[in-house]
Every structure is written in C-alpha cells, then in structure tokens.
N, C-alpha and C positions, 0 to 999 in steps of 0.2 A: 646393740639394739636396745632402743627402752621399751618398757611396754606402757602402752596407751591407752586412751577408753575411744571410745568410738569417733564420737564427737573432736575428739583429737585428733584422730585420725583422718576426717575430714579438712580438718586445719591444717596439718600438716600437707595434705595433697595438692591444698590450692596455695601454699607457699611456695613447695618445690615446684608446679609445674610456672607460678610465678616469675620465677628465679631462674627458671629457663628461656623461658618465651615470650617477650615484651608483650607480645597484644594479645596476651591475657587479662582481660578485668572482669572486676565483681562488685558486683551492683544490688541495692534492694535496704531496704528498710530498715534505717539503725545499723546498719550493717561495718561501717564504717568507724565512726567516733567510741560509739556503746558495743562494738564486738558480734553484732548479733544477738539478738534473745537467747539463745544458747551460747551464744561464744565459739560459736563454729571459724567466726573472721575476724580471731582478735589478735590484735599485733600486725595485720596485712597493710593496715595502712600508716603503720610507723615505720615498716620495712619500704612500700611500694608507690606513698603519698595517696593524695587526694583525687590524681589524676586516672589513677588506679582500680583507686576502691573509693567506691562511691555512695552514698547516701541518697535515695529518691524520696518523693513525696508515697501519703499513704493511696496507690494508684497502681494497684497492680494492674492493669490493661498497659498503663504509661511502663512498667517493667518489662513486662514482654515483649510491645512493642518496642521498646527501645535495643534492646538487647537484640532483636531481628534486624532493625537496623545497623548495628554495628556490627553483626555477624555477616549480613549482604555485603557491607565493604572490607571484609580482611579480619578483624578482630574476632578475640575470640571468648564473648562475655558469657559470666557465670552467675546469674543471676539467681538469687533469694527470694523464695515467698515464705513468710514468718513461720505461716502453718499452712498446711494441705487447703483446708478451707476456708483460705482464702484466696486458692490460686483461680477459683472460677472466674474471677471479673478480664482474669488473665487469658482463658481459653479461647476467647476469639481467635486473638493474634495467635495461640500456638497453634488452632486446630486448623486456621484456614489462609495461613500463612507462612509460620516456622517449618509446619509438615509438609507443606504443599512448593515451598520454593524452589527445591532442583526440579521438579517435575514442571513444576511452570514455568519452567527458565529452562527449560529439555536440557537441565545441565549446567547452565553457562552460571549460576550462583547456586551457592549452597549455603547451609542456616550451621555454622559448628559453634550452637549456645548450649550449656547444661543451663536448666531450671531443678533448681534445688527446693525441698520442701519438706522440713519435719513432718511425719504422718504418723497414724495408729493413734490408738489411747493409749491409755496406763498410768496418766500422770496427775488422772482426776480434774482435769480441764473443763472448762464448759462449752457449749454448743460452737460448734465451727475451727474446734483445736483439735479435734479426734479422729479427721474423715481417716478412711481408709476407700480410696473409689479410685483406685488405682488402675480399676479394667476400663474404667471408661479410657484414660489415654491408653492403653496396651489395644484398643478397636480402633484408633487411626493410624492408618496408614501414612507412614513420614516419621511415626516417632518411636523412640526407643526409649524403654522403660527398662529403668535400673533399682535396682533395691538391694544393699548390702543388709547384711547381717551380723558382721565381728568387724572388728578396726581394721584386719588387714584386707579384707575384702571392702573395707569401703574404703581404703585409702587406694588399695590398684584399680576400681575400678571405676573411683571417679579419676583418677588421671587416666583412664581410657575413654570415658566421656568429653573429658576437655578435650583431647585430641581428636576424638571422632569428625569426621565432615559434615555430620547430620544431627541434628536438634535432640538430644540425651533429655529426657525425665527422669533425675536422680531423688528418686524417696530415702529417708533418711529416719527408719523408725525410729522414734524420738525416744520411747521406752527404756531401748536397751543404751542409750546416747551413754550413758555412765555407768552401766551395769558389772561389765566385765572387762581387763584390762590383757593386751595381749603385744608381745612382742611385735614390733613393727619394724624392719630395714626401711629408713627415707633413702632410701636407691634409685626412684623415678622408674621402678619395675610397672608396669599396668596390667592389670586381668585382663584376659578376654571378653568382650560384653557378646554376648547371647550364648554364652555358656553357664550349661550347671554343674554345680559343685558337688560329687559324691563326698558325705562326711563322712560315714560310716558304710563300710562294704556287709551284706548280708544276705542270705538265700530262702526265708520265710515269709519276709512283709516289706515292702517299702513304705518306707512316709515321706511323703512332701512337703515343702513347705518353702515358707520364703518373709526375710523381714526378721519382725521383733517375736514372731511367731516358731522361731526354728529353736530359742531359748527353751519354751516350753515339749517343742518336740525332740529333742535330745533327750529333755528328762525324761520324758517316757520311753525313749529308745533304751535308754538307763534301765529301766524298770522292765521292761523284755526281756534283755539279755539277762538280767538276775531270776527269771524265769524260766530262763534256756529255749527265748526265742529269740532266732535269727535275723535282726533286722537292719534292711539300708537305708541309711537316712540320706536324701538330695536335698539342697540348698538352687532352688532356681536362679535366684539372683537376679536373671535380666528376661522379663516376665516377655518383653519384647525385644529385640527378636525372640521366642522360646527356644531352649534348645530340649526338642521333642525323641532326638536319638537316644539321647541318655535317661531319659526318663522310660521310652518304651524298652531299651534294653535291662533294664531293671525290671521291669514289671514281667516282663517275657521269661525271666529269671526266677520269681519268688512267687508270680501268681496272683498275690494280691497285695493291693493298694489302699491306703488313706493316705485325705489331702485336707491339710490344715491352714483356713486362709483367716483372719482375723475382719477381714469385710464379711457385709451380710452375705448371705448366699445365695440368693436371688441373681444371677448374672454377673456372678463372683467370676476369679478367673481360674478357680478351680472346675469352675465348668469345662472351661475350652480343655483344660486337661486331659478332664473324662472322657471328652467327646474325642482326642487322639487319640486315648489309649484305646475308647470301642472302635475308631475307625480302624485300628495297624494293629492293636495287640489284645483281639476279644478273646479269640480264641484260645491265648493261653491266661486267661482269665480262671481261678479258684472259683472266686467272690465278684460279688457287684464291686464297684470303687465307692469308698465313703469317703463323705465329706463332714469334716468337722470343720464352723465357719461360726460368724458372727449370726445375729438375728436380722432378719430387715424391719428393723427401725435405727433410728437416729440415735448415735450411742449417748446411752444412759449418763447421768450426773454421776459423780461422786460416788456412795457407796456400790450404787447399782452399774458401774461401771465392772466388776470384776464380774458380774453373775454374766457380763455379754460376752465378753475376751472368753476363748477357745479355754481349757484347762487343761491339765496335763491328766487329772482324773476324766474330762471328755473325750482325750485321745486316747485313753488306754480302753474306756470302755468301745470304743468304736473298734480298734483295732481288735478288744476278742472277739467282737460279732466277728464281723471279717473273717477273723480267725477258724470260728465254730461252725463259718457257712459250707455245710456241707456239700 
C-alpha cells in the first residue's frame, strides 16, 4: 500500500473503477488536457483517451445535463464542477431531473451520475470558491450526498458512488485535498454510502461532524481525552441517505452532543440532526445539543476567512458548556 493525500485518492478511484468498467466517463472543465484545477483527473486521459475523459465548455447546466443524458442510456459519467459555487447553474438539471428520473420513469430509467465538487474554504479563495451549502441538495429527495474526510474514505466511497443506480453528490473538502497522507489498498473495496463512521469510541460526549471539519474535531477530541474526558467522535460521511441509528446510539450512550458543520447555521444540516436526536433520543439527553457552525454570511476574504471556519478552541469551548450543563 502507498499512502496518499486525498485528492489522490480521488484519482486513484476514478482510475480503477475506469479500468474495470467501460462506460465510465468523466467529464467537466479542464478536466481532461490540464488534470483538473486540482489534479483530481490527471493521467485519466493518457490512460482512457479523449473519448473517455472529456473537456466541456464553461456551462455548468451543459454538464449536468449532459451527464443525465448519458446516464438515461447506460453509461456511467462522473462529472466535475470546479468549485461548489459554481455548481448552481447546474441545479436545474440535478434537482428536477437527475433526482426525479426513476420516479418519473416508475422505474424503467435511472440517473447512476456522481457530480463531484471541491467545497468548504480554507484556501483563501474569493467569493463563489468557498460555498459550503451542502443541505440544500441533502433536502432533495432522489439525491445522495457524500462527503469523505481522509483518502481512504474518499477513495471507497466514491467507487460506491460510481456504482450506485442513483445520482451521488460527491463534495470533496478541498482544505484537507493535501493535508494529510494515509495508506490506501487500490483493491476496488467501496464503503457503504449512508453509513457513519465511528472514529473514536467513548462514554462522556459525542462529536459530530463531517468533511474538512472532522480535521479540527479530532483535535479537540485530542484535547478531552488529555483531560480524562471520554469522548466518541462519528464521521457522517453520507449526510444523505443519514445514517441516524449510529448517531442516536451514541447519544443514548454518553448523554450529550455537539455538532460541528463549517456551513452557516441557519438551515445547516446540523439541524436535521438535532431534530432526530429530540425526536428518538431526548430523553436520554444530559444537555441541549450544540452546534458549532459557520456564520450566516457569505465566507469572508482572505484574512477574515479563519475567524468564520469552526475552531478547535470553538469546539472545546462548546463541549465544556455541554459539559457543565447541569
């Protein structure tokens, strides 16, 4: 096994499942000749040609729609949007089309596209390269929202996207793209999509989280345990489907929760959380559930970008409230 960064790990997944399965293609912007803006597709098309990996105009609507059409006949494309904010010109065709196809076909077609998408800040980008609005497609019904966190989780779980029958939204925190490097088997193993990942097992507090955001909440898990608190850390991973058993089993366990999302807070999908856990597990509730989240505004430029992003000194303080709640 080598170990990888994330972003490789990305590459790597959409080689091997490549290299298995003819009508695989990937499609979108630069993607092709220049590798991607990150280099998530470089070397695909010296391995798989032109006919493969493909280059489109700058039109994201022409992406999606395209990609729904080669998915309605058999193939099975994996289409790029540069950055999160620009996949809106895109959402038409995902939200009333890609979602909506087995249902309007009661069946007889189905949509099996990932749309891939650098998201989050951290990289000091300007307006429209930093969204984090990941709850609005986790509120349509038809799609499934994926979001890794380490390389080997985004390499099994975008090749369980590609193979999916149904239209995957794969976010791809761009932050942690080169952060951290970690053993990866190219085995063509896949993760489960709408499963969450327990990182750390513990009986005091759980924290949530998901993305480029679980970076930060380790570290403060870090910083508990060197205080002799007890705590489980979960990685959601696939925000849609949720997988709500393991998260209420946990809670039901330690009492109390914080949940840390890097979007504003405002209709974040730390909410729907909250609202499982008071609907199935109030009563073994300690504490209220906190959330530690972005602001609702439009993330800040440059310097004022790190005062918006969650901190690890913002989760620790959240977690002793919790903590102290009597």
């Amino acid at each position: 096994m080598t170990a990888i960064t994330l972003i490789e790990a990305v590459n790597q997944a959409l080689a091997y499942e490549m290299g298995v399965d003819k009508d695989v293609v990937v499609l979108g912007e630069d993607i092709a000749t220049n590798g991607g803006v990150f280099r998530a597709t470089a070397g695909l098309i010296e391995k798989y040609g032109k006919e493969r990996v493909m280059d489109t105009p700058l039109a994201e609507s022409m992406i999606s729609g395209m990609s729904i059409g080669m998915a309605a006949q058999g193939l099975k494309p994996v289409c790029e949007f540069q950055f999160m904010g620009f996949i809106y010109s895109g959402m038409d065709q995902l939200i009333t089309h890609a979602a909506r196809l087995r249902n309007r076909t009661r069946g007889r077609l189905t949509c099996p596209m990932v749309a891939r998408a650098p998201f989050g800040g951290g990289i000091h980008a300007p307006e429209h390269h930093s969204e984090s609005t990941e709850a609005m497609f986790a509120h349509t019904p038809g799609l499934k929202v994926v979001i890794p966190s380490s390389p080997a989780r985004a390499y099994g779980l975008l090749l369980a996207a590609i193979r999916d029958p149904d239209p995957v939204i794969f976010l791809e925190p761009k932050r942690i793209y080169r952060l951290v490097k970690q053993e990866v088997a190219d085995n063509g193993e896949a993760l489960p999509l709408g499963k969450s990942f327990i990182l750390r097992e513990g009986s005091d507090l759980t924290l949530i989280s998901w993305g480029a955001m679980m970076h930060e909440t380790l570290q403060a898990a870090d910083t508990l345990t060197q205080q002799g608190i007890s705590t489980e850390v979960i990685d959601v991973a696939s925000i849609s489907p949720l997988d709500s058993e393991t998260i209420l089993s946990s809670v039901r366990k330690t009492g109390r929760c914080v949940i840390i999302q890097e979007a504003a807070k405002t209709c974040g999908f730390a909410s729907e959380i909250i609202a499982q856990i008071n609907e199935h597990a109030l009563l073994s509730l300690l504490a209220p559930v906190a959330r530690v989240t972005g602001y609702d505004t439009v993330m800040p430029y440059f310097q004022l970008e790190k005062q918006y992003l969650p901190s690890v000194q913002k989760i620790l303080a959240a977690c002793q409230t919790t903590l102290e709640y009597a």
